[in-house]
C-alpha positions as YAML, in Angstrom:
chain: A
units: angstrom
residues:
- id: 1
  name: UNK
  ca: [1.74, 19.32, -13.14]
- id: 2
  name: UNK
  ca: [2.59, 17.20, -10.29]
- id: 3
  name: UNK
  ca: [2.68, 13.34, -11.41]
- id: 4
  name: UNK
  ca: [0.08, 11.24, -9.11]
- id: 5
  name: UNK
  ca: [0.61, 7.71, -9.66]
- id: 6
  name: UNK
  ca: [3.86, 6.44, -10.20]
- id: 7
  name: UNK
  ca: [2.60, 4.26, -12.83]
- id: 8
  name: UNK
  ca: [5.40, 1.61, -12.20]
- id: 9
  name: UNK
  ca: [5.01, -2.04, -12.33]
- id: 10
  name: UNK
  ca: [6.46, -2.27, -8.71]
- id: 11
  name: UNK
  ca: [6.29, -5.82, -7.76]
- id: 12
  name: UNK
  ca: [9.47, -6.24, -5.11]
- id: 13
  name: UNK
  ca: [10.39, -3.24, -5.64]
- id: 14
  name: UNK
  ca: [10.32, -1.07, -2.24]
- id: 15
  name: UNK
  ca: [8.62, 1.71, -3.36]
- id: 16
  name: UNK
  ca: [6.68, 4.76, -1.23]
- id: 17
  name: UNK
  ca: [3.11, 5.06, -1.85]
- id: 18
  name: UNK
  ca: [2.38, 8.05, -4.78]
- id: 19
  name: UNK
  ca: [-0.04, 11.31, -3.25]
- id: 20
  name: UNK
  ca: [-2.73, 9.73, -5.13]
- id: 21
  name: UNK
  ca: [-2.30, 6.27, -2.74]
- id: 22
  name: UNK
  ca: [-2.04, 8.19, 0.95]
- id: 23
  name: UNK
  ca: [-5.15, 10.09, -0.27]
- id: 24
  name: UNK
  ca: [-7.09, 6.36, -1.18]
- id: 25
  name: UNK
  ca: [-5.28, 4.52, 2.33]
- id: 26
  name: UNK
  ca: [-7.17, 7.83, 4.15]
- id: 27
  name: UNK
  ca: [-9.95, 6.70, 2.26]
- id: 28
  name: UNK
  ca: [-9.89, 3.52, 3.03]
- id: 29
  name: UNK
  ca: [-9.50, 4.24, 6.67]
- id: 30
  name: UNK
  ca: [-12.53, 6.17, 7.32]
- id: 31
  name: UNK
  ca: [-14.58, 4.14, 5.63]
- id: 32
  name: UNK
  ca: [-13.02, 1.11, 7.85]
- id: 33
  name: UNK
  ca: [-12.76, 2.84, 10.96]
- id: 34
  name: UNK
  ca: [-16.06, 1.74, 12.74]
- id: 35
  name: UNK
  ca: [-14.79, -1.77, 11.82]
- id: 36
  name: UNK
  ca: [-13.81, -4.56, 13.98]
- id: 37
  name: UNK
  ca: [-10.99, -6.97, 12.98]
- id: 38
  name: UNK
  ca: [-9.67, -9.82, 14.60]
- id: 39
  name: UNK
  ca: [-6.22, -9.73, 13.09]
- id: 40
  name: UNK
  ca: [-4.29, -6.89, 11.25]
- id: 41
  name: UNK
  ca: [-1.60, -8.87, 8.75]
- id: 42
  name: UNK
  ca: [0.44, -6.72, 6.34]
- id: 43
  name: UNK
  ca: [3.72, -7.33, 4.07]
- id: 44
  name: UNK
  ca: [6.76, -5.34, 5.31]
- id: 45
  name: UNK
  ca: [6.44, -2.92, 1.48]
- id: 46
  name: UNK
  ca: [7.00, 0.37, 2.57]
- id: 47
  name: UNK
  ca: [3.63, 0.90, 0.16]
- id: 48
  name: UNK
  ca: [1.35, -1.68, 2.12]
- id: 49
  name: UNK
  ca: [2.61, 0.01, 6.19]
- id: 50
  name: UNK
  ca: [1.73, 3.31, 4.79]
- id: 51
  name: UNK
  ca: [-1.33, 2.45, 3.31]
- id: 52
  name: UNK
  ca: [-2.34, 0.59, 6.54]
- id: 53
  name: UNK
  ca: [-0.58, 3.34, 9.01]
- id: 54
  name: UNK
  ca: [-4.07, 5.72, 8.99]
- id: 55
  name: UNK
  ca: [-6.24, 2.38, 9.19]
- id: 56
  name: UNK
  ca: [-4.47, 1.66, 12.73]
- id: 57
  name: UNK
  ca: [-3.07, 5.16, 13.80]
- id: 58
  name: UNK
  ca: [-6.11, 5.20, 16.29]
- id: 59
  name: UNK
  ca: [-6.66, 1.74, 17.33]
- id: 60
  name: UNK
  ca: [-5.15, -0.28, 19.84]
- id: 61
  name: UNK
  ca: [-4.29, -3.67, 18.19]
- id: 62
  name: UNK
  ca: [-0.95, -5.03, 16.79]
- id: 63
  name: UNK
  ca: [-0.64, -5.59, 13.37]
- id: 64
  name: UNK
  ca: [1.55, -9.09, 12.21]
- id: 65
  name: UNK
  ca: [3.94, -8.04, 9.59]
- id: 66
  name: UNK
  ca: [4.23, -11.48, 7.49]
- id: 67
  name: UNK
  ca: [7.97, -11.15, 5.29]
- id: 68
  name: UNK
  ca: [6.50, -13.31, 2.75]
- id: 69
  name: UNK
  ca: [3.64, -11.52, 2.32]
- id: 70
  name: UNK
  ca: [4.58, -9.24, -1.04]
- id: 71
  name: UNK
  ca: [3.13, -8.72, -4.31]
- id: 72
  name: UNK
  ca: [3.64, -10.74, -7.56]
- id: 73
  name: UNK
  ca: [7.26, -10.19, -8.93]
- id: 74
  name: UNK
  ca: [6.90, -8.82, -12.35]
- id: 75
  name: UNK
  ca: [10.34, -10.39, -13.44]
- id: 76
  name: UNK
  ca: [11.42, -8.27, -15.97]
- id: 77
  name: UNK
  ca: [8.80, -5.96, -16.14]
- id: 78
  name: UNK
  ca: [9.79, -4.81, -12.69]
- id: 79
  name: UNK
  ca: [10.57, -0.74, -12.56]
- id: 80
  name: UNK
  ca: [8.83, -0.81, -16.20]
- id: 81
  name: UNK
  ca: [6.77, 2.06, -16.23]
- id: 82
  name: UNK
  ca: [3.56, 2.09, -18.59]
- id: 83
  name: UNK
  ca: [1.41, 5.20, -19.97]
- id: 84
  name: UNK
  ca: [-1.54, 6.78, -18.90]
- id: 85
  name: UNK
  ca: [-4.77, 4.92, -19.28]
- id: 86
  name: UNK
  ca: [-3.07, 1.80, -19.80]
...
């Protein structure tokens, strides 16, 4: 069975979103789509342009990438994996 989260406590770490995440950013996207925003801002993760890529695949505004925009760094918990329904 393929594994669909990666179930990783990422913080800095520069992961790729899992299936499970492209299939919520789609998500995510349709249900924005019809939405107007005045400003796009992202992180530079490679999990937060992929999750915004189908949000803006269609539109015709820039995005600011902010470098210091990340997540919270998990210090030594970072890579950690934990279980299922944890």
């Amino acid at each position: 069975m393929e594994e669909r989260f990666h179930r990783v406590f990422g913080g800095k770490i520069d992961m790729n979103l899992s299936p499970r995440g492209h299939e919520q950013a789609l998500a995510l996207a349709l249900h924005l789509r019809a939405r107007h925003f005045d400003a796009i801002y992202t992180s530079p993760m490679k999990r937060a342009q992929q999750t915004l890529a189908p949000l803006v695949e269609h539109r015709k505004q820039s995005v600011v990438t902010l470098p210091d925009l990340h997540e919270v760094d998990f210090g030594e918990w970072t890579g950690l994996s934990f279980p299922a329904g944890a």
